[in-house]
TORKOL-4160 file (C-alpha; in steps of 0.2 Angstrom, whole numbers, padded with zeros to 4 digits, m for minus):
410
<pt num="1" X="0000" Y="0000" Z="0000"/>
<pt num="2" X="0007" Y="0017" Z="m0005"/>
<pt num="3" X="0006" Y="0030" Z="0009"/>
<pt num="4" X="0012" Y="0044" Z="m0001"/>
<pt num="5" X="m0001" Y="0059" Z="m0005"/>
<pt num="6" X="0000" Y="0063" Z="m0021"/>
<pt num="7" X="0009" Y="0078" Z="m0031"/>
<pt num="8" X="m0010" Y="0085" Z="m0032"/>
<pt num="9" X="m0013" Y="0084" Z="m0014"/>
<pt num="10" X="0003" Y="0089" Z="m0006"/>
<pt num="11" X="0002" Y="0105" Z="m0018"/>
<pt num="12" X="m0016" Y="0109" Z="m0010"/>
<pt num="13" X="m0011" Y="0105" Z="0007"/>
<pt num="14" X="0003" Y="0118" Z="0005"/>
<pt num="15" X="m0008" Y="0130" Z="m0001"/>
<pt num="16" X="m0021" Y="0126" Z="0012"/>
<pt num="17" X="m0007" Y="0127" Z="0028"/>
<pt num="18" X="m0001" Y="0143" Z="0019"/>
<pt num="19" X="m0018" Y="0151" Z="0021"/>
<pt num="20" X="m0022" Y="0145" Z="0038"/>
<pt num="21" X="m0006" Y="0152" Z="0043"/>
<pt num="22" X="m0006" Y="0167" Z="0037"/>
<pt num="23" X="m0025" Y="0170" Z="0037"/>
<pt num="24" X="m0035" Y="0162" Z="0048"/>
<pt num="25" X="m0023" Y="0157" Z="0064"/>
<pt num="26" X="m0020" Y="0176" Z="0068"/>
<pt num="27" X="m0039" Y="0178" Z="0068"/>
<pt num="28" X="m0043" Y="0163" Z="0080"/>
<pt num="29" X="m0045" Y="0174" Z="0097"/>
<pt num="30" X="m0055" Y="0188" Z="0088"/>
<pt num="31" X="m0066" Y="0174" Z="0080"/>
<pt num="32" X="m0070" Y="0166" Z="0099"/>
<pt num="33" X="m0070" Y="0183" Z="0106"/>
<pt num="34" X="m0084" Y="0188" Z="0095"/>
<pt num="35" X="m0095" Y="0173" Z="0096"/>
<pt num="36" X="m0093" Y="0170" Z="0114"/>
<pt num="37" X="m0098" Y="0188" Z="0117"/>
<pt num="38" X="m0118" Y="0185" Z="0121"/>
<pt num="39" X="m0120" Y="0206" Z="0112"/>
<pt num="40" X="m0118" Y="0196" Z="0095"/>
<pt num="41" X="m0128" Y="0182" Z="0097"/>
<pt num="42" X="m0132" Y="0174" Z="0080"/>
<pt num="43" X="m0121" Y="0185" Z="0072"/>
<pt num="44" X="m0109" Y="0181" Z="0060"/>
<pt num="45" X="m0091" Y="0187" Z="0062"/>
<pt num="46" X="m0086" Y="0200" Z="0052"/>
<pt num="47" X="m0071" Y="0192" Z="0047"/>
<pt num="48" X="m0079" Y="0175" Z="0040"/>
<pt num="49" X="m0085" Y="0186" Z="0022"/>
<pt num="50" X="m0068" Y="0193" Z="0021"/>
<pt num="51" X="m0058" Y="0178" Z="0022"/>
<pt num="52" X="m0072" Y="0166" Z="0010"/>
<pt num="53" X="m0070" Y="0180" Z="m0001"/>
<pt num="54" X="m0050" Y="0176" Z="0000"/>
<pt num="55" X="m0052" Y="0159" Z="0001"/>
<pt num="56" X="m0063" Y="0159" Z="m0013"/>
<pt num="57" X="m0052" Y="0170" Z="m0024"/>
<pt num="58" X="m0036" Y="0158" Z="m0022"/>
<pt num="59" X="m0046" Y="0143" Z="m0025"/>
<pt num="60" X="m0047" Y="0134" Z="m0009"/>
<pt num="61" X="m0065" Y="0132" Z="m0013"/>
<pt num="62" X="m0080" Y="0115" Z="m0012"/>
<pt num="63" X="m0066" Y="0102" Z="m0011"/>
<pt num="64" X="m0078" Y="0088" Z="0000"/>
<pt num="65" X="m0088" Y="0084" Z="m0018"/>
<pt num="66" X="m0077" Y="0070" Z="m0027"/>
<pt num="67" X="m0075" Y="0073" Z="m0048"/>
<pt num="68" X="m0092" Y="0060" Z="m0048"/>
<pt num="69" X="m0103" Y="0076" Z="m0047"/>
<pt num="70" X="m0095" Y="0086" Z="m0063"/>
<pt num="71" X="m0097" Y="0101" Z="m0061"/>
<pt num="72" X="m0102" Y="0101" Z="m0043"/>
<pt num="73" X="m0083" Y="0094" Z="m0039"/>
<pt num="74" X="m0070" Y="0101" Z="m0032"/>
<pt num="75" X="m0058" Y="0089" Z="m0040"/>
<pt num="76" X="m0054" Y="0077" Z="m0026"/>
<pt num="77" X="m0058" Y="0060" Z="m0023"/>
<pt num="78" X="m0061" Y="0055" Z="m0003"/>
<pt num="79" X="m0045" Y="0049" Z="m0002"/>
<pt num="80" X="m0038" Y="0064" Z="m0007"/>
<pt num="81" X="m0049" Y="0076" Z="0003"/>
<pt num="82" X="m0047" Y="0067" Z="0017"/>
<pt num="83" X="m0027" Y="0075" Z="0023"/>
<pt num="84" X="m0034" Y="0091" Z="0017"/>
<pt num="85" X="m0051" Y="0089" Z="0032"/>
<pt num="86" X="m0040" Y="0085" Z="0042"/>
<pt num="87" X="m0031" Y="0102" Z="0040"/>
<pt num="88" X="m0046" Y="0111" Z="0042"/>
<pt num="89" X="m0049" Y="0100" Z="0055"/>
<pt num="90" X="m0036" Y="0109" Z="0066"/>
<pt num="91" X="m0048" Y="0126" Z="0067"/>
<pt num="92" X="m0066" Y="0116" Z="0064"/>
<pt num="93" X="m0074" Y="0133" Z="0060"/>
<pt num="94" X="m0063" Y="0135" Z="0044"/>
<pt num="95" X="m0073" Y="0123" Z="0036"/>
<pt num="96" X="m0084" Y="0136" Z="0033"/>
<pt num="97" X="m0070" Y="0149" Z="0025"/>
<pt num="98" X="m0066" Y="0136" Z="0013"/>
<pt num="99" X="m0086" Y="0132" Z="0009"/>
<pt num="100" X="m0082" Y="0114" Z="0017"/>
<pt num="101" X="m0093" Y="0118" Z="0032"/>
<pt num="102" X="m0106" Y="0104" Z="0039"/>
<pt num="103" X="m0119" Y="0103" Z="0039"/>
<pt num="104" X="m0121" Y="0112" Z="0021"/>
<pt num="105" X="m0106" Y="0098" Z="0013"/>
<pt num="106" X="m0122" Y="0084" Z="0019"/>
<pt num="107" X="m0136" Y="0096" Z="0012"/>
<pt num="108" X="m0126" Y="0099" Z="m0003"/>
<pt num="109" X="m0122" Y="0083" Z="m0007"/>
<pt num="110" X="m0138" Y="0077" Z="m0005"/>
<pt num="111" X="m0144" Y="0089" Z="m0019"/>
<pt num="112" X="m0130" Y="0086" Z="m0030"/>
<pt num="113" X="m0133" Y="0067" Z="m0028"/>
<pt num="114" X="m0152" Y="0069" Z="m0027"/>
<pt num="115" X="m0159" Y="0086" Z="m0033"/>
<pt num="116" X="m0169" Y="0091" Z="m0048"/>
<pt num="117" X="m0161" Y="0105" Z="m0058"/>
<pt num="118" X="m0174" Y="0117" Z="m0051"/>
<pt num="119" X="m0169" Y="0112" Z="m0033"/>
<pt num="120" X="m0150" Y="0112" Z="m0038"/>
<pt num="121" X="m0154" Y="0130" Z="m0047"/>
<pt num="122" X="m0164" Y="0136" Z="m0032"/>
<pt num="123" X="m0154" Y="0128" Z="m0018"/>
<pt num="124" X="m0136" Y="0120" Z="m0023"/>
<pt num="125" X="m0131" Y="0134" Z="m0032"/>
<pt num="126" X="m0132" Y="0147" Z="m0020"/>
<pt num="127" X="m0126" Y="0136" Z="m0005"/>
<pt num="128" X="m0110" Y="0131" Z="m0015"/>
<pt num="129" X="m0108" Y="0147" Z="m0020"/>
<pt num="130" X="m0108" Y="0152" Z="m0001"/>
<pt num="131" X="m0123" Y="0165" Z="m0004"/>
<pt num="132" X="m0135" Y="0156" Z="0008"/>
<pt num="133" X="m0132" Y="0140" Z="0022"/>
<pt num="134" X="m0143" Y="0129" Z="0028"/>
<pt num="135" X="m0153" Y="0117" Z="0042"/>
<pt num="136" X="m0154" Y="0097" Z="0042"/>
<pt num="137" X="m0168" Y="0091" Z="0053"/>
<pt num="138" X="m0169" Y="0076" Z="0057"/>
<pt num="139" X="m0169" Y="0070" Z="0076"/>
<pt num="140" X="m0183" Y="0074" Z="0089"/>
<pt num="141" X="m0186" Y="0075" Z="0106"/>
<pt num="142" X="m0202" Y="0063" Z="0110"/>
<pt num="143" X="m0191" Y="0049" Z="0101"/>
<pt num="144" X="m0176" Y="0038" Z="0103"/>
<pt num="145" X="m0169" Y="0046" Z="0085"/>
<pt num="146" X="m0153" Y="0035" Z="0084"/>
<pt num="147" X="m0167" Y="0023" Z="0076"/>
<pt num="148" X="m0173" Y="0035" Z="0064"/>
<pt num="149" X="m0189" Y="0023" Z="0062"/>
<pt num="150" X="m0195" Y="0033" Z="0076"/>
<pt num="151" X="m0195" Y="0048" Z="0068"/>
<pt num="152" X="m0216" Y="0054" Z="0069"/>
<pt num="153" X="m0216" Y="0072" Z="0060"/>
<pt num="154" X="m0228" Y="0067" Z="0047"/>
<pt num="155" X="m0229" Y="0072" Z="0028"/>
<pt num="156" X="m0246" Y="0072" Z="0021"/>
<pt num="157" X="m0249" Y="0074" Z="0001"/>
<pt num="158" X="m0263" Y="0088" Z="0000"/>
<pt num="159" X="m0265" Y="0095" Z="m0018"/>
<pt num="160" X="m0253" Y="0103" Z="m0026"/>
<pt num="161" X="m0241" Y="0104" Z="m0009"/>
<pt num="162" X="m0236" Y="0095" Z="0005"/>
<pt num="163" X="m0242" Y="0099" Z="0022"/>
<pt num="164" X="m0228" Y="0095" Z="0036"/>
<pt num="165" X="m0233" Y="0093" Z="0056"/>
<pt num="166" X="m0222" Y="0089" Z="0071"/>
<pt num="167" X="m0208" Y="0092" Z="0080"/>
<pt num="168" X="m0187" Y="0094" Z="0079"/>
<pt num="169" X="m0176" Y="0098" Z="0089"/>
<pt num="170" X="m0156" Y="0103" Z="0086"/>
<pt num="171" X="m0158" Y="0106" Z="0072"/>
<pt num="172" X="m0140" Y="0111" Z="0066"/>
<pt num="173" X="m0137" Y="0128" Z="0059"/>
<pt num="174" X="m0155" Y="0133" Z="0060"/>
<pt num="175" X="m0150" Y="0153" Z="0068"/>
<pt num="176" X="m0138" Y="0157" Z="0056"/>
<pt num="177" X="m0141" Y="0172" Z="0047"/>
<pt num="178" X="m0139" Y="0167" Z="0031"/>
<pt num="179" X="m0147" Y="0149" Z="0035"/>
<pt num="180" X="m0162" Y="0149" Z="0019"/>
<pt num="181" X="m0168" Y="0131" Z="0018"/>
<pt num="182" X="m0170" Y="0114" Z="0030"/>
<pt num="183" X="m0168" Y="0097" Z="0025"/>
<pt num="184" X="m0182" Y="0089" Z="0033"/>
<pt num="185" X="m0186" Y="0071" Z="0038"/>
<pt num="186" X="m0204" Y="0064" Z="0041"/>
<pt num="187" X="m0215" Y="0050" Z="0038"/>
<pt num="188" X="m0225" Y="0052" Z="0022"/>
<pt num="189" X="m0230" Y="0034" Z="0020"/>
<pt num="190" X="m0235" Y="0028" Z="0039"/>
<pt num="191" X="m0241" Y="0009" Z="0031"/>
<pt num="192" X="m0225" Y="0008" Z="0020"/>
<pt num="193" X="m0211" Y="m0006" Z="0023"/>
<pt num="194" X="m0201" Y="0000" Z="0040"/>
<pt num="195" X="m0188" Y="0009" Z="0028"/>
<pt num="196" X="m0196" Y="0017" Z="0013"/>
<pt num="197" X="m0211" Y="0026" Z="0027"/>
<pt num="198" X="m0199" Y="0043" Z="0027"/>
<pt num="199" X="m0194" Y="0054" Z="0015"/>
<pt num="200" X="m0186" Y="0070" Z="0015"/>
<pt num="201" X="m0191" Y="0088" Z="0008"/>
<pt num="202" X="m0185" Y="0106" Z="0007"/>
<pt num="203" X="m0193" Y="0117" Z="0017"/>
<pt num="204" X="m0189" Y="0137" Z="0016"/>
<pt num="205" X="m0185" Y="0145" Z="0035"/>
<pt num="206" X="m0198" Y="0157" Z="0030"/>
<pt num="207" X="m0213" Y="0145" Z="0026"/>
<pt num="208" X="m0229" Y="0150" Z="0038"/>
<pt num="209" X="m0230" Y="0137" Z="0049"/>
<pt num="210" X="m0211" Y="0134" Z="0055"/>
<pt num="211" X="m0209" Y="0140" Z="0073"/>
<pt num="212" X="m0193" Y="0141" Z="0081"/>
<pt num="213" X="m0196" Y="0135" Z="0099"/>
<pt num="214" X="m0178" Y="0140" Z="0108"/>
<pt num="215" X="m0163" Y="0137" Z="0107"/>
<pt num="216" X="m0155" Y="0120" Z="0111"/>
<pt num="217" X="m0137" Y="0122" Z="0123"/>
<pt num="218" X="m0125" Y="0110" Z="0118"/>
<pt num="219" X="m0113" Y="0108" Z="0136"/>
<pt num="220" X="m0118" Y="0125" Z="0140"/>
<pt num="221" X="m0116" Y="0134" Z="0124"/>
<pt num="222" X="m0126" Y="0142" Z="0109"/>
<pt num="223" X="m0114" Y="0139" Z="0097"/>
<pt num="224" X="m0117" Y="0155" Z="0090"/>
<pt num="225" X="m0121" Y="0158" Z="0076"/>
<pt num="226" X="m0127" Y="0144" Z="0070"/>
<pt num="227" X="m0133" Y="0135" Z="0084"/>
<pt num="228" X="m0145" Y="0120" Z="0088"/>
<pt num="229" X="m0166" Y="0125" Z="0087"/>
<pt num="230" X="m0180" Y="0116" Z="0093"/>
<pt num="231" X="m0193" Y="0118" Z="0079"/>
<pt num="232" X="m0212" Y="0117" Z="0078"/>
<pt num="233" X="m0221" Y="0111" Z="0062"/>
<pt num="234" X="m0238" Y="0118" Z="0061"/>
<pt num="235" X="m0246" Y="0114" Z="0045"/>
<pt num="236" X="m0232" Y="0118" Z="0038"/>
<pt num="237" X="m0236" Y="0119" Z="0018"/>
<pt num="238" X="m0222" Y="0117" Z="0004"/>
<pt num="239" X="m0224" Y="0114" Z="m0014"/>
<pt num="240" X="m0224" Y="0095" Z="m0022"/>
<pt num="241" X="m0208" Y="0099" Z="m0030"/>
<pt num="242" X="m0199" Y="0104" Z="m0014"/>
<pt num="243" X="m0198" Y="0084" Z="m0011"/>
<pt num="244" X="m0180" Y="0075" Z="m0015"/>
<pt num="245" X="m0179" Y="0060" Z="m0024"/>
<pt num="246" X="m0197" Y="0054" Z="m0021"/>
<pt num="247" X="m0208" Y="0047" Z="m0009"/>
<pt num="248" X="m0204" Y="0034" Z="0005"/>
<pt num="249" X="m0183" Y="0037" Z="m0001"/>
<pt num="250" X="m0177" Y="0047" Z="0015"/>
<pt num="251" X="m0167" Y="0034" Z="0022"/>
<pt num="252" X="m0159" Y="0029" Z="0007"/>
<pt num="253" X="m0156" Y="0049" Z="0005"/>
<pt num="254" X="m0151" Y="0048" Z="0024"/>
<pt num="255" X="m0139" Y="0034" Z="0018"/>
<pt num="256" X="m0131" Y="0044" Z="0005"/>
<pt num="257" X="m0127" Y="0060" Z="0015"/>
<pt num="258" X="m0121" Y="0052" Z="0030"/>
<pt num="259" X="m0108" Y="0040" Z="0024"/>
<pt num="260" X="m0097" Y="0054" Z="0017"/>
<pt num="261" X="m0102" Y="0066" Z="0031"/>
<pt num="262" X="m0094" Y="0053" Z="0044"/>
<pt num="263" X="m0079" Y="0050" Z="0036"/>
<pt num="264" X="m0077" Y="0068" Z="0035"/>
<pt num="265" X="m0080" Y="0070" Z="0053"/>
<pt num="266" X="m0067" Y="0056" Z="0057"/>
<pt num="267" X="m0054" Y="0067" Z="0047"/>
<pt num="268" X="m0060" Y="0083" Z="0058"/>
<pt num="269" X="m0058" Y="0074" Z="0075"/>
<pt num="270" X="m0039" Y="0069" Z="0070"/>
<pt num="271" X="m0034" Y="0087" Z="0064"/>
<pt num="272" X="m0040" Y="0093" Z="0082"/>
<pt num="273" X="m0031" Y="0079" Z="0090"/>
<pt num="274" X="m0014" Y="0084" Z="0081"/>
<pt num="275" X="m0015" Y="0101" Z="0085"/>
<pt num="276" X="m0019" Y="0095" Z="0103"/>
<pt num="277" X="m0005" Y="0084" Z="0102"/>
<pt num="278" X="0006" Y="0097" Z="0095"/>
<pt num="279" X="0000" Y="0109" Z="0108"/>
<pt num="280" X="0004" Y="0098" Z="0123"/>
<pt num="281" X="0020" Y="0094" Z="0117"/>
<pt num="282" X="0026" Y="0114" Z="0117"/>
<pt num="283" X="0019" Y="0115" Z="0133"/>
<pt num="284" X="0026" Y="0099" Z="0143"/>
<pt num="285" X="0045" Y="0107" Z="0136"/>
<pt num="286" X="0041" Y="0124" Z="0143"/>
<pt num="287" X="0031" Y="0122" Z="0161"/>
<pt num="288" X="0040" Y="0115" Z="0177"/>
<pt num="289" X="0034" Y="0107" Z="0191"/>
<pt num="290" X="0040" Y="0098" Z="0205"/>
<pt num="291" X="0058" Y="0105" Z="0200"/>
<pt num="292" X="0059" Y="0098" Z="0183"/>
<pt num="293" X="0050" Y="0098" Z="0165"/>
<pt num="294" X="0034" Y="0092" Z="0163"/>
<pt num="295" X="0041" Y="0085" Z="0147"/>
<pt num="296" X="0052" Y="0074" Z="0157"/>
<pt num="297" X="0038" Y="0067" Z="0170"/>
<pt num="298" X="0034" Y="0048" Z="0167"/>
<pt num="299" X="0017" Y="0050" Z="0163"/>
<pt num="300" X="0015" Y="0066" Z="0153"/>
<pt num="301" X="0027" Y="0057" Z="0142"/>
<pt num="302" X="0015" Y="0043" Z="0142"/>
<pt num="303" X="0000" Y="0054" Z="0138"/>
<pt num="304" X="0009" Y="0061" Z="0126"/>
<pt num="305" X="0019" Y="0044" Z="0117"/>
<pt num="306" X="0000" Y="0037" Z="0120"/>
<pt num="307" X="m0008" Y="0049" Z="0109"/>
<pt num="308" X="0005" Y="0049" Z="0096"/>
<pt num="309" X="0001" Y="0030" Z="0092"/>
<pt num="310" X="m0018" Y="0033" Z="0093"/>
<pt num="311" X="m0017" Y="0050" Z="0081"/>
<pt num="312" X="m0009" Y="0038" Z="0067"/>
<pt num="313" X="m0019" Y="0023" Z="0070"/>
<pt num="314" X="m0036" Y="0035" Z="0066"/>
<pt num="315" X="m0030" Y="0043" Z="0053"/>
<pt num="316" X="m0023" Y="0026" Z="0042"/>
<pt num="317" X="m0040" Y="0021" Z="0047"/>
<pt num="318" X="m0047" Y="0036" Z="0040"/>
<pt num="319" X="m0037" Y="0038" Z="0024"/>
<pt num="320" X="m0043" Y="0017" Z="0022"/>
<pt num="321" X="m0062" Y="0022" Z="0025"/>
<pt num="322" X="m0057" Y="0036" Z="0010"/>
<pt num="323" X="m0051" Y="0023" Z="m0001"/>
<pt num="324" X="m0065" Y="0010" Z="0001"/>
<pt num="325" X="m0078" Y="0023" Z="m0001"/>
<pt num="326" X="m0067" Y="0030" Z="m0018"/>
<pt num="327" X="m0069" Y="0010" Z="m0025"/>
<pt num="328" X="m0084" Y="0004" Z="m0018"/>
<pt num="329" X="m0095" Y="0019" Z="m0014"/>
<pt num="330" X="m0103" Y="0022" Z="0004"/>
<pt num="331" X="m0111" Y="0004" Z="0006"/>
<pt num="332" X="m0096" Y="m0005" Z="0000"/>
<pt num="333" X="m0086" Y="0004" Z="0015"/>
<pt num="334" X="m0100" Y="0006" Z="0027"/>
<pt num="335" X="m0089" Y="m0005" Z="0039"/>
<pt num="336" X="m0075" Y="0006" Z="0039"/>
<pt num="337" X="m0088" Y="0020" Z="0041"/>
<pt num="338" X="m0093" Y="0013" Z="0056"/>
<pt num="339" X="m0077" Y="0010" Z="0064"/>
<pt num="340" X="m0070" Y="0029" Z="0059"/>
<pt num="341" X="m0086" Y="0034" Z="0067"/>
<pt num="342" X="m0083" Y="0025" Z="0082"/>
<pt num="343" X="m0063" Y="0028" Z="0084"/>
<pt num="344" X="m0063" Y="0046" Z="0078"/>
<pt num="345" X="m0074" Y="0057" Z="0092"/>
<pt num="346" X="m0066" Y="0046" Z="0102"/>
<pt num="347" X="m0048" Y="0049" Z="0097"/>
<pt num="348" X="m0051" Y="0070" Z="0101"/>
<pt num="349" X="m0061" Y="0067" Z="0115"/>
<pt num="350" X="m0046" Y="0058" Z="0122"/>
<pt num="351" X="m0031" Y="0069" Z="0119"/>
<pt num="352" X="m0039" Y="0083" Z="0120"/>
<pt num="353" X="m0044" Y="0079" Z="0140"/>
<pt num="354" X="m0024" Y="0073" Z="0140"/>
<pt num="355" X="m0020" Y="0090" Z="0134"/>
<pt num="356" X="m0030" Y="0099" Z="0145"/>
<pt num="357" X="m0022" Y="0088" Z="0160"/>
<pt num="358" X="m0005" Y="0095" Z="0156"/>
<pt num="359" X="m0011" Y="0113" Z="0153"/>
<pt num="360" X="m0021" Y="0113" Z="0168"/>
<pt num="361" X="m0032" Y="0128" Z="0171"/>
<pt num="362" X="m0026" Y="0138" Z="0157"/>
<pt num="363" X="m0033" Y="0122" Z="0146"/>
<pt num="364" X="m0051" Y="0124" Z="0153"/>
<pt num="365" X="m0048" Y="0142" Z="0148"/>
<pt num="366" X="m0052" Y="0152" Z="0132"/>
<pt num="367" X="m0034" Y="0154" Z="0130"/>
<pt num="368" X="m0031" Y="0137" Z="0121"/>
<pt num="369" X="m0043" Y="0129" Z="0111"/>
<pt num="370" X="m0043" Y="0110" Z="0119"/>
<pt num="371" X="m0059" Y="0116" Z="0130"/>
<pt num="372" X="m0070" Y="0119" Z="0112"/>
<pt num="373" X="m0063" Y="0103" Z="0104"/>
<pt num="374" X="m0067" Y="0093" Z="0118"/>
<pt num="375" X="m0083" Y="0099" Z="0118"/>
<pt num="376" X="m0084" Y="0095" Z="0100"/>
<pt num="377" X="m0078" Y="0076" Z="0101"/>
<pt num="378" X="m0089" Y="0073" Z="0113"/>
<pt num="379" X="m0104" Y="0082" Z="0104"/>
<pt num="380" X="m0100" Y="0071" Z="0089"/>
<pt num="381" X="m0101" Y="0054" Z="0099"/>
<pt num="382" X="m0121" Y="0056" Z="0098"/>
<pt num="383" X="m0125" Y="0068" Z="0086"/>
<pt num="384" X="m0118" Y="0059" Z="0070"/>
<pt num="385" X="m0126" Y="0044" Z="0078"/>
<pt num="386" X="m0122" Y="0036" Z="0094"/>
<pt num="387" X="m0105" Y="0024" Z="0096"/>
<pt num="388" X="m0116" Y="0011" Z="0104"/>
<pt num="389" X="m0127" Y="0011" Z="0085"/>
<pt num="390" X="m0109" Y="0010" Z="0075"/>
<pt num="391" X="m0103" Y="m0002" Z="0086"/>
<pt num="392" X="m0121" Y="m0014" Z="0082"/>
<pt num="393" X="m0118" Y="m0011" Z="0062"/>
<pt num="394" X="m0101" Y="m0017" Z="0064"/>
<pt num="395" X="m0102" Y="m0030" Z="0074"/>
<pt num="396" X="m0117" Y="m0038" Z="0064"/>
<pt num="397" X="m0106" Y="m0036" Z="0047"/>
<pt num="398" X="m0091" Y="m0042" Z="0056"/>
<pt num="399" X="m0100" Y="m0059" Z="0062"/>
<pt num="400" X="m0107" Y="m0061" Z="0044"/>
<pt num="401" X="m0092" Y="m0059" Z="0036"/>
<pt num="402" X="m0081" Y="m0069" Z="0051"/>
<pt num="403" X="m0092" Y="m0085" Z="0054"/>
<pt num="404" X="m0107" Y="m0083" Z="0044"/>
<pt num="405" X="m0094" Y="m0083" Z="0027"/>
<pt num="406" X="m0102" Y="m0069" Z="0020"/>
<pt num="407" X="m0090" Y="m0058" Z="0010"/>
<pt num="408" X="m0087" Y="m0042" Z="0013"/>
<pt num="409" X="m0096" Y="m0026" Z="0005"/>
<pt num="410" X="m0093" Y="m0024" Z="m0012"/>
């Protein structure tokens, strides 16, 4: 197996580390300080437009969509994408400088994959060109989600439209000022099969109907200014052509958005590990305590070797998750999926509390970012799906293929 990136990858990855570090790093503390500042709640910082528009201007631009959506693409395959998340990865909220930004790369491939050309016109468009960002709602809060078969909203054909009642909650993204649509999943077809009873369907934040309950805290926090929303659907009415793919397909849509979005995530969880790594490291050489380095204490230097080893195991894993979904699409790597799923959240979650240890209070601070990527990692253990439903998937495909004899996806 060839480890080597290619000449493609390591010339964006040059160009992506040149622009972090001369753009976006210097502008980390004036980018917490305005969204922790509760005067600007749901406001965007200034300096996000600026630096798209840079971004944008040097081409570091859409690179999550492989070549397979034309002229949707980037250019890169998962495999190649993958070193370049995990870049991004290291200052999550990048993502959105570079248009890579969950959850509008899941919503946009959705359309791209899904979409009419009057939903790719109205919707995709716009979203890729960074104009507009959106919502996915999915979970609620009178069901166990992690089985989305519990899902209850309701989707009734009436005419001309459909007409949407129920509830969501954190919805992702749905505060955001330039958030215009929600990808929303309900049941249309209560008597179908268990998984072709939901569908999934565009509905404009402005559509009568749509309530936004409160806000939804995540540890604490609004994460403005997107931040999480518990929704109300009152007869909520959206046209017939607002629906993607068809009736009854929203777990096979579900399916789609999700396999790359996790991967993606996986990526994200080992850039913030290695910058926590990185970060503890410079500290353990420069703090004493106890008359000598941290650096040279036993079991900082464990933490430390420890994490190391777990940083490169994720992210061989990852970059083998990448490949498999290059050659054999999301079901065809749907094990790997699950096991990045399940190793990555865990992975920052991990370092990052190692790292905190050896900053001490300064790492529960705003000073350092270990505290927000905590926060993240363990975020992501239940909102991309909970480990203990990875784990299920993977155990059943590994005892199908292992002693059943079954081969492995294709």
């Amino acid at each position: 197996m060839d480890f080597e990136h290619s000449p493609k990858v390591i010339e964006a990855r040059d160009r992506l580390r040149a622009f972090m570090d001369a753009h976006v790093y210097p502008r980390e503390a004036e980018h917490d300080d305005f969204v922790n500042d509760p005067a600007h709640l749901w406001q965007q910082p200034p300096m996000i437009e600026e630096l798209k528009a840079l971004a944008r201007a040097e081409g570091l631009w859409n690179w999550f969509l492989p070549p397979e959506y034309g002229e949707f693409s980037g250019g890169f395959h998962n495999l190649e994408f993958a070193p370049l998340a995990e870049e991004m990865g290291r200052l999550p909220w990048s993502f959105e400088i570079f248009n890579c930004s969950a959850p509008d790369r899941g919503n946009m491939e959705v359309l791209a994959r899904y979409g009419t050309a009057e939903q790719q016109d109205r919707w995709l468009r716009p979203l890729l060109e960074g104009r507009i960002r959106s919502c996915y709602a999915m979970t609620e809060p009178q069901v166990a989600s992690s089985d989305a078969t519990n899902i209850t909203l309701t989707i009734q054909r009436d005419g001309d439209h459909y007409v949407l009642n129920g509830r969501k909650w954190y919805a992702s993204n749905i505060f955001h000022p330039l958030c215009e649509v929600l990808l929303v999943m309900g049941v249309s077809s209560p008597d179908g099969l268990r998984h072709q009873r939901h569908s999934t369907i565009l509905v404009p934040k402005d559509t009568p109907g749509l309530e936004i309950v409160r806000p939804m805290q995540a540890f604490g926090d609004f994460d403005s200014p997107g931040g999480h929303g518990e929704l109300a659907f009152h007869d909520v009415r959206v046209p017939i052509d607002n629906m993607i793919l068809g009736e009854g397909r929203g777990f096979e849509i579900a399916q789609g958005r999700l396999g790359p979005g996790r991967f993606q995530y996986a990526m994200t969880n080992v850039g913030m590990a290695q910058r926590c790594l990185e970060l503890m490291c410079a500290r353990a050489e420069a703090r004493v305590a106890f008359g000598q380095k941290l650096s040279d204490q036993s079991s900082v230097r464990q933490d430390i070797a420890r994490s190391r080893c777990e940083i490169e195991q994720a992210r061989l894993l990852v970059l083998k998750a990448a490949a498999e979904m290059d050659r054999a699409g999301a079901k065809g790597a749907r094990d790997y999926i699950s096991m990045v799923k399940i190793i990555g959240p865990a992975l920052a979650d991990n370092v990052a509390q190692r790292a905190i240890q050896v900053f001490g209070a300064m790492g529960v601070s705003q000073d350092t970012p270990m505290a927000s990527m905590w926060k993240l990692a363990r975020i992501m253990r239940i909102a991309d799906g909970p480990d203990e439903v990875h784990m299920s998937q993977l155990a059943k495909l590994t005892i199908r293929q292992l002693v059943t004899g079954a081969p492995a996806p294709a």
